[in-house]
PASEBA-1860 file (N, C-alpha, C; in nm, 3 decimals):
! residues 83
1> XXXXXXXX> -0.627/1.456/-0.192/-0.594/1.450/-0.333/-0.445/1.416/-0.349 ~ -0.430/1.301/-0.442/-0.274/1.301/-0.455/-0.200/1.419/-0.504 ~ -0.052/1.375/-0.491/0.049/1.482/-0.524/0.125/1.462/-0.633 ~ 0.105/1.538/-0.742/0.165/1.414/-0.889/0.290/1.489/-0.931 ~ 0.433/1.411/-0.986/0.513/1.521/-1.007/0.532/1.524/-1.166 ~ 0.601/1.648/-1.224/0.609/1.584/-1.375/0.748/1.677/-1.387 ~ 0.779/1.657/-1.531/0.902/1.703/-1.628/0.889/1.770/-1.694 ~ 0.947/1.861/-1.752/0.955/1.939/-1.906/1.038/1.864/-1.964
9> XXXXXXXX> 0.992/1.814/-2.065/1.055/1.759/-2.182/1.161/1.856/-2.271 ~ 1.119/1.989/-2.306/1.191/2.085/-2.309/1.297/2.171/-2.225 ~ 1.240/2.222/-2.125/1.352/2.250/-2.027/1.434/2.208/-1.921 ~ 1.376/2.074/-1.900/1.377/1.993/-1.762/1.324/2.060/-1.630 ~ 1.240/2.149/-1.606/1.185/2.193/-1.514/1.113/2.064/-1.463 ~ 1.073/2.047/-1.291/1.057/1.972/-1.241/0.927/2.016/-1.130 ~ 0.776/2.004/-1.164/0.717/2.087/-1.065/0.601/1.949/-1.020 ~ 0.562/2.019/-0.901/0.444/1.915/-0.873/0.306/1.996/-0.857
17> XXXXXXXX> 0.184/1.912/-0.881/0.062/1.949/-0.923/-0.045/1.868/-0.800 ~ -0.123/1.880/-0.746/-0.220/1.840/-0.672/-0.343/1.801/-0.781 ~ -0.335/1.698/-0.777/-0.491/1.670/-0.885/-0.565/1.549/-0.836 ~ -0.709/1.572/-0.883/-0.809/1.451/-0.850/-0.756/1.363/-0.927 ~ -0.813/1.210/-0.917/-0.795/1.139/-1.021/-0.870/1.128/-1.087 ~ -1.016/1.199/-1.127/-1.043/1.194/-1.205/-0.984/1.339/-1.339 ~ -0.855/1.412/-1.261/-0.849/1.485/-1.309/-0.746/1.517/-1.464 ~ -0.748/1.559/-1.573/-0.680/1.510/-1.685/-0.493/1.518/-1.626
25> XXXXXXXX> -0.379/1.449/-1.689/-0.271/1.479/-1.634/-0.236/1.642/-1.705 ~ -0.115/1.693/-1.652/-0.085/1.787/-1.707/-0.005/1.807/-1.851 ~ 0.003/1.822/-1.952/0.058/1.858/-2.057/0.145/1.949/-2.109 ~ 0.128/2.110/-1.999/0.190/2.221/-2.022/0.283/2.286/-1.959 ~ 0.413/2.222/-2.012/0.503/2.326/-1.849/0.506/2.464/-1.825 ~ 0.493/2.515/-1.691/0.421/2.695/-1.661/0.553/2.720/-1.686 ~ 0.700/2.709/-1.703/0.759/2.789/-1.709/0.798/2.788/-1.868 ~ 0.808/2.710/-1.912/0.829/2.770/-2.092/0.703/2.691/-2.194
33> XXXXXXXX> 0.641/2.654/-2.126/0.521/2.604/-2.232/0.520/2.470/-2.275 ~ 0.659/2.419/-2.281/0.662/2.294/-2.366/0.608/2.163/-2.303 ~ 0.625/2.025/-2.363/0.548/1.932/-2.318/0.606/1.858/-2.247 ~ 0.530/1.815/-2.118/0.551/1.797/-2.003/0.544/1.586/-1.991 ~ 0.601/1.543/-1.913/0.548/1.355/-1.893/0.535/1.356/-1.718 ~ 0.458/1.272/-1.697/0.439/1.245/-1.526/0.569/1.165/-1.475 ~ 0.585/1.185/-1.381/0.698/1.118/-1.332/0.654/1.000/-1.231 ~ 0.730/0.897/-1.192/0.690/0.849/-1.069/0.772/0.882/-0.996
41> XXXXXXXX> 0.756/0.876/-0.840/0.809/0.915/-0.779/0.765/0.844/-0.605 ~ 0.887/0.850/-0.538/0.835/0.770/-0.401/0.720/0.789/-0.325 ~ 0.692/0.750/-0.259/0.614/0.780/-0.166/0.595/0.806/-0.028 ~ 0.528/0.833/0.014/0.580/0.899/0.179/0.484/0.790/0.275 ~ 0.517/0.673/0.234/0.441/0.579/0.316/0.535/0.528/0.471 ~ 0.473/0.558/0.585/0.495/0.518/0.707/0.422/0.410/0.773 ~ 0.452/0.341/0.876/0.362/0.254/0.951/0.437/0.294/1.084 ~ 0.325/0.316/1.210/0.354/0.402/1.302/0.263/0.324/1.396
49> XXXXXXXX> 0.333/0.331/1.543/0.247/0.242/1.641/0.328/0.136/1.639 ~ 0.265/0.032/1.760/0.294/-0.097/1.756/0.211/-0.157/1.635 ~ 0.110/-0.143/1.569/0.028/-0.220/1.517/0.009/-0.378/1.540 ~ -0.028/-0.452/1.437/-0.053/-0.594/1.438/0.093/-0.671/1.523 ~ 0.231/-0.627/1.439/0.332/-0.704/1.468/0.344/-0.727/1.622 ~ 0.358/-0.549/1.703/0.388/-0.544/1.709/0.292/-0.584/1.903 ~ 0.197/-0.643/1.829/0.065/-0.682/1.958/0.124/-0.866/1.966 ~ 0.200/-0.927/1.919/0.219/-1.058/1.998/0.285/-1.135/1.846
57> XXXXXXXX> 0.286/-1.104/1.731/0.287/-1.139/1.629/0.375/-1.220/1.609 ~ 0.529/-1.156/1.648/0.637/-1.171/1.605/0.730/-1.269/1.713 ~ 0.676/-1.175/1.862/0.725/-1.205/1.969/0.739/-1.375/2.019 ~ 0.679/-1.448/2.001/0.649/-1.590/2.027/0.631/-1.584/2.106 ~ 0.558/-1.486/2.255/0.549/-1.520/2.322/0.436/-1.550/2.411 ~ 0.320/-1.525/2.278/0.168/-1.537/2.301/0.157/-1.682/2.261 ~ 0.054/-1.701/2.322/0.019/-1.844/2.333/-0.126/-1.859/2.238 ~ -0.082/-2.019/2.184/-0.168/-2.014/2.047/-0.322/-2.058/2.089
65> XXXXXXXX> -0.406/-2.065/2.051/-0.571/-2.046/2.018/-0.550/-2.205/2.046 ~ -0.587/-2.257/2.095/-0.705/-2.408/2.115/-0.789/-2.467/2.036 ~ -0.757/-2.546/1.935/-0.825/-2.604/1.831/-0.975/-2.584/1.862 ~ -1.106/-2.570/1.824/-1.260/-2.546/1.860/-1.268/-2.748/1.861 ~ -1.375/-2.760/1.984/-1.404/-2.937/2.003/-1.425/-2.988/1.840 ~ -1.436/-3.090/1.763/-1.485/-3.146/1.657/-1.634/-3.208/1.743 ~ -1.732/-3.158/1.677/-1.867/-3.219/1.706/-1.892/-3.373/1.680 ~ -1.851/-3.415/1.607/-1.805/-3.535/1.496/-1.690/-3.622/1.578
73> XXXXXXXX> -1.641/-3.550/1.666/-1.509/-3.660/1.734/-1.388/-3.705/1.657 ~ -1.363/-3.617/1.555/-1.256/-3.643/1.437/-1.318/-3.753/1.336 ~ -1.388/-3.752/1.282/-1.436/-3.859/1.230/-1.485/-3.790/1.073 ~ -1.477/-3.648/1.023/-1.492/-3.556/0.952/-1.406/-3.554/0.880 ~ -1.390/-3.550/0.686/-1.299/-3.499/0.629/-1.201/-3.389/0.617 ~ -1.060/-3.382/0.662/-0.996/-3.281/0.634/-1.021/-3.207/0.805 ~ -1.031/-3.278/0.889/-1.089/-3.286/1.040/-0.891/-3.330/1.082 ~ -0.837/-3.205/1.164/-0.687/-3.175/1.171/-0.683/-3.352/1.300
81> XXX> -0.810/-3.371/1.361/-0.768/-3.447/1.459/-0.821/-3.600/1.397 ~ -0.835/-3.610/1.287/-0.867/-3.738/1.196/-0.732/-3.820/1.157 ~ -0.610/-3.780/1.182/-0.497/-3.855/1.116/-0.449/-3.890/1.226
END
């Protein structure tokens, strides 16, 4: 479940709430009552591992794929070995 943060419009209290999304936002700040707005706020996004990049991507030092034969002998529209 996300982690949503919000404001008091009244006091500036600053709290965060765990809610579904289907769940309504909050309206009521717990410490003096008054009305509350969602905030945005960062996110705690990482990318961890070598992943995609980090398997030949970047490196240049993988060697590229071999066009597949043309059945046709280049003789096909939009056929890379036709020009």
């Amino acid at each position: 479940m996300p982690l949503y943060e919000y404001q008091c419009k009244s006091c500036n209290h600053n709290f965060e709430l765990r809610q579904k999304f289907s769940d309504e936002p909050a309206s009521v700040c717990p410490a003096c009552g008054g009305e509350v707005e969602k905030l945005i706020s960062q996110s705690g996004f990482a990318l961890k591992g070598a992943g995609w990049y980090g398997d030949g991507y970047g490196s240049g030092s993988g060697s590229k794929a071999a066009a597949p034969a043309c059945p046709t002998g280049g003789k096909c529209a939009g056929c890379p070995s036709a020009s």
